[in-house]
N, C-alpha and C positions, 0 to 999 in steps of 0.2 A: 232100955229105950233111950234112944239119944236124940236131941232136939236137932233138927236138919235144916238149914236153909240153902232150896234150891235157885239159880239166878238165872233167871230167863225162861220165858214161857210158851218155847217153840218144840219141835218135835224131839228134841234132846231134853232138853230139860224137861216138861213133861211126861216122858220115857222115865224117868230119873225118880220126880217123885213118885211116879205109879209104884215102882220097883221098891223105892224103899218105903212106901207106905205098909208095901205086902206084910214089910219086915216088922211093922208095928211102932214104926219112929214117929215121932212129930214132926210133921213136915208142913214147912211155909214157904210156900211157891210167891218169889217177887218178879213182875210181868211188868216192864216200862211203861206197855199201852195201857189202854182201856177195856182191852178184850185178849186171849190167846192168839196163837195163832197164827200172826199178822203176814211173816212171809212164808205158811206153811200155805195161805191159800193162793200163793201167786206161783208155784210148783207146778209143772210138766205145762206152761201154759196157762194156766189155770186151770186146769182139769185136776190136777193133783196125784202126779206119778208117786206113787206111796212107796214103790220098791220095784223091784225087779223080780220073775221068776222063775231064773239061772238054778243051778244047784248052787249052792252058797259057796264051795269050793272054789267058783268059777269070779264070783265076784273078788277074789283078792287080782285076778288079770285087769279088771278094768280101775284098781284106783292104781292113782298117779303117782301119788306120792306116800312112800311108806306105808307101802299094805301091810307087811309083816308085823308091823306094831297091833293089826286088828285083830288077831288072831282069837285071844279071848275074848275080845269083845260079837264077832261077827260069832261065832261057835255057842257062845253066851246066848245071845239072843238070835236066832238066824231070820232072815226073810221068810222061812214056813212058823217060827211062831210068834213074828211078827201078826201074820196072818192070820193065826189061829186067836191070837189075841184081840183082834179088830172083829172076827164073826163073837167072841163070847162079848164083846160091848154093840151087838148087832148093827157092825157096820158091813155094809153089803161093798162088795167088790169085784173088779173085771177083769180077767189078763187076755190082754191083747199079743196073742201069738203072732200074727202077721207085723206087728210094732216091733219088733226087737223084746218081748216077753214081759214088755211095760205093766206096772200092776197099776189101775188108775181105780178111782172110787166107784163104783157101777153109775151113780146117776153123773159124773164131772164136775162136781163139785165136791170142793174142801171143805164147806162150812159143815156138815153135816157130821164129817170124821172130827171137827173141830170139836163139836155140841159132843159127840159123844168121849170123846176125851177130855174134856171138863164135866161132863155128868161122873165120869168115874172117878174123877180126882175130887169131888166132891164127897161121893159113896167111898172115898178111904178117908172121909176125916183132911183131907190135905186144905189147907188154910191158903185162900189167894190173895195176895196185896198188887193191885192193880197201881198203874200210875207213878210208881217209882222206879226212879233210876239207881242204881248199885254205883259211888263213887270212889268207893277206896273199902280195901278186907282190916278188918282189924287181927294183926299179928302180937303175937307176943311168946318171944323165946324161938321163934320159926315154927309158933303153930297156930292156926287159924283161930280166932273164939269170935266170929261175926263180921259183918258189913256196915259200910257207913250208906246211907239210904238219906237221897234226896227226891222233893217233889216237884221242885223247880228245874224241870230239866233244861230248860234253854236257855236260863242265865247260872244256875247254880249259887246262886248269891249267898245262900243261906250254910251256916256250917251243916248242914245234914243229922241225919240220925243215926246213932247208935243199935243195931240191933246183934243180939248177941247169939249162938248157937255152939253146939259141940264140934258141927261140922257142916262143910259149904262144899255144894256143887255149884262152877260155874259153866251155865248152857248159852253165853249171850251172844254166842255165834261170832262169826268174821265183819269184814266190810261192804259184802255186798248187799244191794237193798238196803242203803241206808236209811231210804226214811220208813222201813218198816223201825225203825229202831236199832237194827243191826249195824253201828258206827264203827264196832272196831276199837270203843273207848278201852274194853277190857283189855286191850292187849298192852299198854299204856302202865295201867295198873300192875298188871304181872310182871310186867319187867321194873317196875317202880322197887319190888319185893323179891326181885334176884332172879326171876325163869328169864332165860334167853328167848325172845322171840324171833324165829326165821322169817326173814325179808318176805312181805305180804302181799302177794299181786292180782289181778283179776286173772279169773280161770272159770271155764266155758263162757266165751264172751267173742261177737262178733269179729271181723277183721277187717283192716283197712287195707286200702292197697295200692300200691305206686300209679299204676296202670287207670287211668282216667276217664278209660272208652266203658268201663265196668257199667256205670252209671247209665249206659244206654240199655242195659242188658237188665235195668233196674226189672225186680219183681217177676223175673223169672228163674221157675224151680226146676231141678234136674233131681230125678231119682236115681239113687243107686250110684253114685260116683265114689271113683279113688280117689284120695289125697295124699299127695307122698311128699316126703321130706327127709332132709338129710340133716343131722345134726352130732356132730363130732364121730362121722365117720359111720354114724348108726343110720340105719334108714326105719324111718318108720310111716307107716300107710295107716288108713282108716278107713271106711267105707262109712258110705250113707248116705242123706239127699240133701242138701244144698240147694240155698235161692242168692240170686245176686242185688243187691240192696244200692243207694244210690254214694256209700263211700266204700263199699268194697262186697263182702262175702257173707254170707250166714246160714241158719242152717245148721242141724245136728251131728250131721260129720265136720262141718266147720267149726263148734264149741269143744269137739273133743279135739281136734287137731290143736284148737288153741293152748289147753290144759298143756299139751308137750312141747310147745315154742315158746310159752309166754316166760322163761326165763331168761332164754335167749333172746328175745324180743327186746326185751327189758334195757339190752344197750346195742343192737344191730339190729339192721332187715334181715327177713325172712326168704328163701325161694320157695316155692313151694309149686309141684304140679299134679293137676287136676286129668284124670282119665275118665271121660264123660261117657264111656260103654266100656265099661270094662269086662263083660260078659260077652265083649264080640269082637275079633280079631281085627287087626287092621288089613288084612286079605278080604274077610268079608264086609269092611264098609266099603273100600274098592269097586267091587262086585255089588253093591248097591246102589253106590252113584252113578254106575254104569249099569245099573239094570233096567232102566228106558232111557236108552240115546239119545234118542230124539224130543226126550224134556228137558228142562234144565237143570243144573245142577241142583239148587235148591229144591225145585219140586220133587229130586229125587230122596234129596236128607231131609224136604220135612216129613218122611215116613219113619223116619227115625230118632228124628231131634223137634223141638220144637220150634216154630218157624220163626218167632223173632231174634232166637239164638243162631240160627241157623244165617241170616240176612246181616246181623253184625260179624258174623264170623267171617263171609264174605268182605266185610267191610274192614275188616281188620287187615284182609290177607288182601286189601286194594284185587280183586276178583270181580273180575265180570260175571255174571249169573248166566251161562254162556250153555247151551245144548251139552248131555254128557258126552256126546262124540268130538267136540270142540274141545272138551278137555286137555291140554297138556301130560304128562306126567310130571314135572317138575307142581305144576300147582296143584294136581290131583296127589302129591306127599304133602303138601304145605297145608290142604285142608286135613288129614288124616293126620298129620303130626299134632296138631292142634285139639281136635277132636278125642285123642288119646293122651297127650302128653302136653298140655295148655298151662306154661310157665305162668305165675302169678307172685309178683313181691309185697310181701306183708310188710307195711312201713311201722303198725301197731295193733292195739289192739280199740274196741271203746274204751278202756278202763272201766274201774267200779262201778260207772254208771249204766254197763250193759254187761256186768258179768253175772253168773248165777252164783258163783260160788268163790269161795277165797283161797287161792293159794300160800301156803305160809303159814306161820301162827307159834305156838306153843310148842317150843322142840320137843320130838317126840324122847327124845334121850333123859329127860327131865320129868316123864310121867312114867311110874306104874302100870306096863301095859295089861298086867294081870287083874288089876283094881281100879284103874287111873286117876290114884291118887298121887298128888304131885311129889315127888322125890326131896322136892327143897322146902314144901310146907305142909308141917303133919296138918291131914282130917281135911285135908281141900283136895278135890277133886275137878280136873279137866274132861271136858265133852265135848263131842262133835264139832264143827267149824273151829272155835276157839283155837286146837289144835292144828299141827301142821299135818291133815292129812285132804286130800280132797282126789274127787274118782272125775271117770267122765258121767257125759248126762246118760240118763235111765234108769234113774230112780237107784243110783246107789250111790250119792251122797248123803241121800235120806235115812238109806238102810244103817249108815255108817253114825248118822244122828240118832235113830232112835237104839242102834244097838251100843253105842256107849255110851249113854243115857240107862239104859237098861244095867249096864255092869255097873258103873259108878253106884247109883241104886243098892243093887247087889250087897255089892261091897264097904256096902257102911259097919 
C-alpha cells in the first residue's frame, strides 16, 4: 500500500483518487478551494456536459491536439464506464440525442454529481485537505517524495509545508477559469523540475473580428452553419450554431473552430467563411427570393433567415429592400454569395478569460502514455488539462479528465 497524494480536486483528480483508492493506497486529496468541484460546475453552461455518447473510438476525431497519446487512457476508462460508474454512485443522467449526443446530468445541475463524488471519496477512506495551495513537489535524485503546501494562497508569504508521500498525482488543470483556482501556477513548477511545457493558449473561446458592422447583428443566433477555413493549405470546416456577440462571434461551432486557429492566431488574422444554409443550394435560395415578386426582398428571406439578419445583410450590401422582380442579378449574387460564403477576419480571440479550456501544457513526449507517469520524475504523475491535450466542446475534454485521472489511479 503506498501513500498517494492527489493535487487538485476537479474531475481528474477526483477520477484519480477514486481509482487508486479501489487499489487500497492511502490517499489524500489536496483541493485549493473550500469545496470540490469548483469549475466542474460551470461545464456545458452550467448544466454539466459530463461526456459525450459517441462510441469512444470516435472521440479520438474530435480532440485537437495529440489524441494518440489517449489511447490507454480513453480504452482504460471509456465514456460507457464512465457512465456505468455515475448510475453505481446513483447519479441519474440524460443524453441528448438531438444535441450532438451531449451526456448532461438529468436534473442540470453539477452540484449533485459533485455531492456524490465526494460521498464516494469519502466511503474509500480518501483524506480531503481543503484550502491549500500545492507550491513546489519535493524531488530528490529525479523522484517525487511529496509537495510543499501553503495556505496563504494570495500572498504566499509563509515558507509552506512539507508533506511527504510515495507518489503524486498532479490534476490542477490549465489556465482557464482562473478564479475557479485553475491559474496555470502548475505549469511553472514542472518546468522549474526539467518537463518542457508547450506554449499555452486559450481554446474553445469566443472570437473577435476585424468587421465592425457584426455588433449590429449583436445577439443573434443562426443554427446549423459552416465555418471553413484554410490554414497551411489544409482546409478545415465545422458545423454548428453560432450567435453574433457585440465584438465578434460565438457559439459552439465557433469554440471549436477556435481550438484549430488559435495557434495561428496567436501571431496573424484569421479568414474565415461562414455558410449560413448549408443544407440548401444557392440555386434554391434564388428561387426563394423570387418566389413572391411582388414582396420584397426581405420579406422573402425572412422565411428563411431571421429578420434582423436579414436587414443588416441588406445594409451591408448598401441594398434597397426593393420588390423581388426589381431585383438585379448582379445584387441578387451579391446577397446569395454572402448568405453562403460570408467572409469574416478573426483579429483574436477573448483570451483565458473566455476560454473553456487550455491549449498547451505538459508535452505529451514527456509522460507515460500507458501509466502517465512522468518520464523525467519517478512516482509523479500528469492528468487531464495539466497536459498538452485538449478536444473541441461536447463533453470530451471532460471524458479526457476523468479518463486519465482514472489510469493514473490505476497505475500506481
Amino acid at each position: 500500500m503506498a501513500k498517494v497524494i492527489v493535487v487538485g480536486g476537479g474531475p481528474s483528480g477526483i477520477m484519480a483518487a477514486i481509482s487508486a483508492a479501489q487499489n487500497n493506497h492511502q490517499i489524500t486529496l489536496i483541493e485549493r478551494n473550500e469545496f470540490l468541484g469548483k469549475k466542474l460546475k460551470l461545464t456545458g453552461g452550467g448544466r454539466c456536459n459530463i461526456t459525450n455518447n459517441r462510441y469512444i473510438e470516435d472521440f479520438f476525431d474530435k480532440v485537437v491536439n495529440n489524441n494518440k497519446f489517449l489511447y490507454s487512457s480513453f480504452y482504460s476508462f471509456t465514456n460507457e464506464d464512465l457512465l456505468n460508474y455515475l448510475s453505481s454512485i446513483d447519479v441519474e443522467y440524460k443524453i441528448e440525442e438531438e444535441n450532438d449526443l451531449k451526456v448532461y446530468t438529468k436534473n442540470d445541475k453539477a452540484l449533485d454529481l459533485i455531492k456524490s463524488l465526494e460521498e464516494d471519496l469519502k466511503n474509500k477512506n480518501v483524506e480531503i485537505i481543503y484550502n491549500k495551495k500545492v507550491t513546489d513537489l519535493i524531488i530528490e535524485e529525479d523522484q517525487v517524495k511529496g509537495v510543499v503546501i501553503n495556505d496563504d494562497i494570495a500572498t504566499q508569504i509563509n515558507q509552506g509545508e512539507n508533506l511527504y508521500a510515495d507518489k503524486v498525482i498532479l490534476s490542477t488543470g490549465g489556465k482557464s477559469y482562473a478564479h475557479t483556482g485553475s491559474d496555470g501556477s502548475m505549469y511553472q513548477v514542472l518546468e522549474n523540475h526539467g518537463h518542457t511545457i508547450t506554449k499555452t493558449l486559450p481554446a474553445l473561446c469566443p472570437l473577435k473580428t476585424a468587421e465592425t458592422w457584426v455588433k449590429n447583428l449583436q445577439g443573434i443566433s443562426m443554427k446549423n452553419v459552416k465555418i471553413s477555413t484554410k490554414l497551411k493549405k489544409k482546409k478545415i470546416s465545422k458545423c454548428g450554431d453560432m450567435i453574433f456577440t457585440h465584438f465578434g462571434i460565438s457559439g459552439p461551432v465557433v469554440l471549436i473552430i477556435d481550438s484549430y486557429i488559435n495557434k495561428v492566431l496567436a501571431g496573424e488574422h484569421v479568414e474565415i467563411f461562414i455558410d449560413f444554409m448549408q443544407d440548401t443550394s444557392k440555386e434554391e435560395i434564388i428561387s426563394l427570393i423570387r418566389n413572391n415578386p411582388n414582396k420584397n426582398i426581405s420579406t422573402n428571406l425572412k422565411t428563411i433567415l431571421p429578420d434582423g439578419f436579414v436587414r443588416e445583410l441588406l445594409n451591408i450590401l448598401n441594398l434597397s429592400d426593393v420588390k423581388g422582380n426589381s431585383l438585379t442579378k448582379e445584387d441578387e449574387n451579391s446577397i446569395v454569395e454572402y448568405i453562403k460564403n460570408m467572409k469574416l477576419t478573426i483579429t483574436s480571440s477573448l483570451g483565458f478569460k473566455g476560454a473553456m479550456v487550455t491549449c498547451g501544457g505538459v508535452s505529451t513526449k514527456e509522460v507515460d502514455a500507458s501509466t502517465l507517469e512522468s518520464k523525467k520524475i519517478k512516482n509523479l504523475f500528469i492528468t487531464g488539462e495539466l497536459l498538452d491535450l485538449d478536444a473541441e466542446t461536447g463533453g470530451y475534454n471532460l471524458q479526457i479528465a476523468f479518463s486519465t485521472g482514472y489510469l493514473a489511479g490505476l497505475s500506481l
